[in-house]
N, C-alpha and C positions, 0 to 999 in steps of 0.2 A: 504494500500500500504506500499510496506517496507522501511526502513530509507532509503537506497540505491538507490530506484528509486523514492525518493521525493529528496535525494539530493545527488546528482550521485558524484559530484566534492567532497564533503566531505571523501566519501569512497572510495577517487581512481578510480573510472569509470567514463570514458567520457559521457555516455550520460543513458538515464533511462531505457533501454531494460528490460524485466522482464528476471528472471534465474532461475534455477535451486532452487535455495538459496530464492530467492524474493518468486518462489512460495511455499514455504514449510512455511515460513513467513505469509501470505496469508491463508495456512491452519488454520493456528491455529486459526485466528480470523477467519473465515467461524467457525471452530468448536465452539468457543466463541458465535460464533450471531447462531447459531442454536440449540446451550441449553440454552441458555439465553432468546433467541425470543426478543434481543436486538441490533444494531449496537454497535461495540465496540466507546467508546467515545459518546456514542448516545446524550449526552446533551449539547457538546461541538461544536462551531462554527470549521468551518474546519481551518482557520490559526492557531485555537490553537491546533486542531488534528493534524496536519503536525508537529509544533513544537515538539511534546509530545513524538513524534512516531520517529523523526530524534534523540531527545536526548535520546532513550530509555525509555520509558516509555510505560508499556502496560495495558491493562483495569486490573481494581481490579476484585478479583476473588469474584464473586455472594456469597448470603449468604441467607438464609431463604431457603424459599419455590422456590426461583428461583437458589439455590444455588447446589441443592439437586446432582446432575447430575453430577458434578464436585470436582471429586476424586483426593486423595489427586495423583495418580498416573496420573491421564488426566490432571490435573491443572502443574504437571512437564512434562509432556510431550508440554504443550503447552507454556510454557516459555521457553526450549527449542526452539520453532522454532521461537519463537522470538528474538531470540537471537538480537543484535544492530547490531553486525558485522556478515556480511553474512557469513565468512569461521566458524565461530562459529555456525551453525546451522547445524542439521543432516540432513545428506540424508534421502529420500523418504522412504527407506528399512527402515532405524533404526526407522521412526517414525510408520511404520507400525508395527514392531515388535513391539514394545510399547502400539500402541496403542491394540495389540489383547491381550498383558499383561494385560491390564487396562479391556478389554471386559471380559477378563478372570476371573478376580478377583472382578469382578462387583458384586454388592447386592442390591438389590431393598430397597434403602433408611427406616430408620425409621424416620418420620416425626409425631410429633404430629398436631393432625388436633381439632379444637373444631369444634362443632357440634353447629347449628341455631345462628351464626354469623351475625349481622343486622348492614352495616353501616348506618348513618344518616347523612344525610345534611353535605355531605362533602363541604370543599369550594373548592377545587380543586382535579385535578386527583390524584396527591401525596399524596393527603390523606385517598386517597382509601387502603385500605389492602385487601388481597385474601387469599384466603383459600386452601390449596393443598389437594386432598385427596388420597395418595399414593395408596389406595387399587384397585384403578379403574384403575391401570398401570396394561400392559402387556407387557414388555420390548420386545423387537424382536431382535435378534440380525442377524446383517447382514455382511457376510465376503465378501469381495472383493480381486480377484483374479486380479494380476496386470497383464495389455497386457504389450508381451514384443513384439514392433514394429523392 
């Protein structure tokens, strides 16, 4: 949710409607937790997520094997629409433009992958590591045509 509709009085708005601006905000963490296969904040209790996200503050950008996805052009486009103050976020159009820039100039990652990786007796899930193997990708790219109602 955006600073603005966790803390309306802060930003000038009487009350927490979502906008224009809120969902664009929104977007970009959807795009966040569906390359990541993470909730943004996913380790944080939610009082400290509200704080983080009111004083600006947005998830750090992946790295490794879970980072792969996340170009240096998708990674500006989505701090963008994070913007703290909503009249600082783009419209819906610019972030489209952007983002079919980004589809555009996309490359199927070079990731080195080792080969018969064996963990052992981890003591926890964190200790687990995973293995990517890019070659098994078929990226699909899919363009969406916006309804004008």
């Amino acid at each position: 949710m955006s600073p603005e509709r966790l803390h309306p009085d802060q930003f000038g708005f009487e009350d927490s409607r979502p906008t224009k601006e809120s969902d664009c905000y929104a977007l970009g963490m959807v795009i966040y937790e569906v390359l990541s296969g993470q909730s943004p904040f996913a380790r944080l209790i939610d009082v400290i997520v509200i704080r983080k996200v009111v004083d600006g503050e947005h998830p750090t950008r992946p790295e490794g094997a879970q980072g792969v996805w996340f170009t240096d052009g998708l990674w500006e486009t989505m701090k963008l629409c994070w913007a703290t103050r909503p009249e600082n976020r783009p419209n819906i159009a610019t972030v489209l433009k952007c983002l079919e820039q980004v589809s555009r100039d996309w490359k199927l990652p070079s990731v080195k992958v080792e080969e018969n990786v064996v963990e052992t007796e981890p003591a926890d899930e964190d200790d687990w590591h995973f293995t990517l193997t890019v070659s098994d990708f078929s990226p699909t790219v899919h363009r969406f045509e916006p309804i004008l109602c």
